[in-house]
C-alpha positions in Angstrom: 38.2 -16.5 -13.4 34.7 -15.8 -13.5 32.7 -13.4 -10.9 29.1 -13.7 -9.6 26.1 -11.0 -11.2 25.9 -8.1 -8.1 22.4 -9.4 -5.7 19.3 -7.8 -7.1 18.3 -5.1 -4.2 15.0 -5.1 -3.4 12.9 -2.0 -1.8 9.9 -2.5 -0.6 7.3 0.5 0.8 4.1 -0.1 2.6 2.2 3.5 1.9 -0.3 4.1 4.2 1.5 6.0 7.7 4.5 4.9 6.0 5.3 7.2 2.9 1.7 9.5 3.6 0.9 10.5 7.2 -2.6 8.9 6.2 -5.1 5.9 5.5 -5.3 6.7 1.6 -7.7 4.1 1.4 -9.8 5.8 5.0 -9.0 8.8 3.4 -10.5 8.5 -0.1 -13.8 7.3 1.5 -13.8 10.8 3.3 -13.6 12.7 -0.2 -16.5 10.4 -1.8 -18.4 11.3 0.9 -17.7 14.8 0.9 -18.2 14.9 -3.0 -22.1 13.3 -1.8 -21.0 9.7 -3.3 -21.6 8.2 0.1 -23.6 9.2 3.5 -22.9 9.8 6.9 -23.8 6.1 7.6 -21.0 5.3 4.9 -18.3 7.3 6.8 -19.1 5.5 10.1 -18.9 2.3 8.4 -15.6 3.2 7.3 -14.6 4.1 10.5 -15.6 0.7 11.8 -13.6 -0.8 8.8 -10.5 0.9 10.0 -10.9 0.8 13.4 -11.1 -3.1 12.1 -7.7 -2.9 10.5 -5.8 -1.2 13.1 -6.8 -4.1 15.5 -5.6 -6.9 13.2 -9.1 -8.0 12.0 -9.9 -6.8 9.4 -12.2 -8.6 6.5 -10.7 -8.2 4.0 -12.9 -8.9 1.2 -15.9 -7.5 3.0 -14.2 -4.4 3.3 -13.4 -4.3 -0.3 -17.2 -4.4 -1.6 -17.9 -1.5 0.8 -15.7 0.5 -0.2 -15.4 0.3 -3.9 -19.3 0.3 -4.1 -19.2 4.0 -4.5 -16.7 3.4 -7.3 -18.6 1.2 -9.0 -22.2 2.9 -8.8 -20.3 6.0 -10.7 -18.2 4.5 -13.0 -15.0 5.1 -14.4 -15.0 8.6 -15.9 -16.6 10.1 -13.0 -14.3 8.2 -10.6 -11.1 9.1 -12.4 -12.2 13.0 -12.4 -12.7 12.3 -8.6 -10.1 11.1 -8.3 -8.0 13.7 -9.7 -9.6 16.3 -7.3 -8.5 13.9 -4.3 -4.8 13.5 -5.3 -4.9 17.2 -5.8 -6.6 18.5 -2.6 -5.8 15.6 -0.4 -3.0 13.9 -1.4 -0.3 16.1 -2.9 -0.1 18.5 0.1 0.6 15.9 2.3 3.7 14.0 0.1 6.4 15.1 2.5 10.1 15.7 1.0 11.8 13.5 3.6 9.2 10.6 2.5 10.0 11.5 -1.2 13.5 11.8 -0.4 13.3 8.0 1.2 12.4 6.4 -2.1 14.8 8.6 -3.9 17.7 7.4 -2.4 16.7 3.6 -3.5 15.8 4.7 -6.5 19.0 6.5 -7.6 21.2 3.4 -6.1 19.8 1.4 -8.7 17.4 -0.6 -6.3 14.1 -2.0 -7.4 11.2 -0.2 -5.9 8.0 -1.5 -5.0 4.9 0.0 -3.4 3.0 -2.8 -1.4 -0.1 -2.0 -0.2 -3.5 -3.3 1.6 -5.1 -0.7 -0.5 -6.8 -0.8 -4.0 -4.5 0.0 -7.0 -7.5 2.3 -8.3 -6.6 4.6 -4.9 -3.3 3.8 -4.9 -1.8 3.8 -8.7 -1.4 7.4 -8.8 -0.3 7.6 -5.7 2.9 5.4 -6.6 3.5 7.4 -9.9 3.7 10.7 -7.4 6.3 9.1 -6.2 7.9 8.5 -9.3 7.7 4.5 -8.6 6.6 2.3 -11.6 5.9 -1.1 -9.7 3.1 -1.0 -7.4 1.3 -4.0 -5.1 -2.0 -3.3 -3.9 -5.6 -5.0 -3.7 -6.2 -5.7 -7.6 -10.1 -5.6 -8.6 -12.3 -7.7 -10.9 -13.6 -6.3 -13.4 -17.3 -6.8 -14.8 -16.9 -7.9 -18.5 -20.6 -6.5 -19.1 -19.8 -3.4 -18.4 -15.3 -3.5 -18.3 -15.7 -1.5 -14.7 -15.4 -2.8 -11.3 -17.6 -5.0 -9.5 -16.8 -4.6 -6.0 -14.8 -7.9 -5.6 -11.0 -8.9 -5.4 -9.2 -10.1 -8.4 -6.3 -12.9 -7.3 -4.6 -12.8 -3.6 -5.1 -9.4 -1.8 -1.8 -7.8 -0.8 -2.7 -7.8 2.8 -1.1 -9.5 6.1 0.7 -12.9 4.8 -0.7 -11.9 0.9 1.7 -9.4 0.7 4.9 -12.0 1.1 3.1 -14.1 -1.3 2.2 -10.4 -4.1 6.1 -10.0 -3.7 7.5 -13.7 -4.3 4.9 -13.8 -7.2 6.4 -10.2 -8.4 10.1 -11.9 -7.7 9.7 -15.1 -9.7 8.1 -13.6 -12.8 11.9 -11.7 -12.8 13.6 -15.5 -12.1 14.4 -14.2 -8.4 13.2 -15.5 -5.3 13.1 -13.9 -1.5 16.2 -15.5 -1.3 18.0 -14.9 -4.3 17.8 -10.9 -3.4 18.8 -8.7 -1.0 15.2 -6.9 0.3 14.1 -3.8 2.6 11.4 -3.5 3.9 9.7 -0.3 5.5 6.2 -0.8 7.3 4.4 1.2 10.0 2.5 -2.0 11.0 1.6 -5.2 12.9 -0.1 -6.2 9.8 2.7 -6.2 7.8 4.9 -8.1 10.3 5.2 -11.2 8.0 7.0 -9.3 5.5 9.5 -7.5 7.5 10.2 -11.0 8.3 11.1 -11.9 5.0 13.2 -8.7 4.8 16.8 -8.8 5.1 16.9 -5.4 6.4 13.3 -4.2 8.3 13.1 -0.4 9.0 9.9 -0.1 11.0 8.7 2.9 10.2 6.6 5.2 12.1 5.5 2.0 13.8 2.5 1.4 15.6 2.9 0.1 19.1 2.6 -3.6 18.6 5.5 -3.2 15.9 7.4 -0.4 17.9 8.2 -3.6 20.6 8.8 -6.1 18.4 11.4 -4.0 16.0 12.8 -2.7 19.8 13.0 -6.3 20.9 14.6 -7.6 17.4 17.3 -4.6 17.0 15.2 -3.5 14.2 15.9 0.0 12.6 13.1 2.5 14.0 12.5 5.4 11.9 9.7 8.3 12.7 9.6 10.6 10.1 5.9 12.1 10.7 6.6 13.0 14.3 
C-alpha cells in the first residue's frame, strides 16, 4: 500500500499595512528626503504616487523610476548605509510581536513562507530577513552593466496586482508545484492584491482596506485587524 507525499503549504504575506503598520516603500521616500536625497517637491510626488496606489491606479513602472532615482544618483554604498539608518530608526520600532508572531507560527509548522510585495526588493530585502523569512517577492530592478547599480527600471514582471499571481506560480514551478498542487494562504490588506487571495485556498484579509473589508465580509473570508 502506498501513501501520497503530505500537500506542500504555502504562506504567503503582502507587507505593506499587512505585517508593518506602514507604506515601506512611501515610507523610505520620507527618510531620503529627510536625509536631503530628495526635496519637498519629491515628497509631494510621492504622495501623489501613493495616493495613486490606494485608488487602484497606480503606474507601475513610472512610479518605479521616481522613486529609485534617488537610489540610483547615490549609489550603492551610500544607499546601503542609508538604508541601515532607516531599518534602524524607522523600521525596527515599528515590527510589532503579534505580526512577528503571525509568520512564526507558519514558520514553525513547517510551511513555506513568502513575502510578496509591490515594493522594491532593495527596500524590502531586509525587511523580510527581520522577519526571519528567506523567500521574498517584490519589484526586482535592472541593473546598469556600466556601472552594476540600478537604473531606475523594472527587471521581469513587477509583483503588483495580477503580477503577483504570476511572481508566485513562477516561484511554485521552479519547486515542480503549481497553485494547485499546494495548499496556500494568503494575508493582504488590499484591493490590489484581490487576485491573489483568489488564488488562495485560505484568504485572511488583513487589516483590510474598505473595498477588501466588503468583499472578504461578503465571501466569508477570515478578517483579521491586528494594527487597530
Amino acid at each position: 500500500m502506498t501513501t501520497s507525499a503530505p500537500q506542500a503549504r504555502v504562506a504567503l504575506f503582502d507587507l505593506d499595512h499587512t505585517l508593518i503598520p506602514f507604506d515601506s516603500d512611501h515610507s523610505w521616500g520620507d527618510y531620503m528626503t529627510s536625509l536631503g536625497w530628495a526635496d519637498a517637491a519629491f515628497k509631494a510626488r510621492g504622495d501623489a504616487f501613493y495616493q495613486d496606489y490606494s485608488n487602484g491606479t497606480l503606474d507601475i513602472h513610472e512610479y518605479v523610476r521616481f522613486s529609485v532615482a534617488p537610489v540610483v544618483q547615490r549609489g550603492a554604498q551610500a544607499s546601503h548605509a542609508a538604508h541601515q539608518g532607516y531599518m534602524r530608526e524607522v523600521v525596527q520600532p515599528q515590527i510589532l510581536p503579534v505580526a512577528q508572531d503571525m509568520v512564526r507560527q507558519h514558520l514553525d509548522a513547517g510551511d513555506e513562507v513568502i513575502i510578496v510585495t509591490a515594493t522594491n526588493v532593495f527596500v524590502t530585502q531586509p525587511i523580510a530577513a527581520a522577519f526571519g523569512v528567506k523567500h521574498l517577492i517584490g519589484i526586482d530592478l535592472a541593473i546598469d552593466p556600466s556601472t552594476g547599480w540600478y537604473n531606475g527600471e523594472i527587471a521581469g514582471v513587477p509583483s503588483f496586482k495580477e503580477g503577483k499571481v504570476q511572481r508566485v506560480g513562477d516561484w511554485l514551478a521552479a519547486r515542480g508545484w503549481s497553485w494547485d498542487s499546494v495548499h496556500v494562504t494568503a494575508y493582504s490588506d488590499s484591493k490590489n492584491d484581490i487576485p491573489m487571495l483568489e488564488k488562495a485556498n485560505v484568504a485572511i484579509a488583513t487589516n483590510p482596506d474598505a473595498t477588501l473589508r466588503a468583499l472578504a465580509q461578503e465571501r466569508g473570508w477570515r478578517i483579521l485587524d491586528i494594527f487597530a
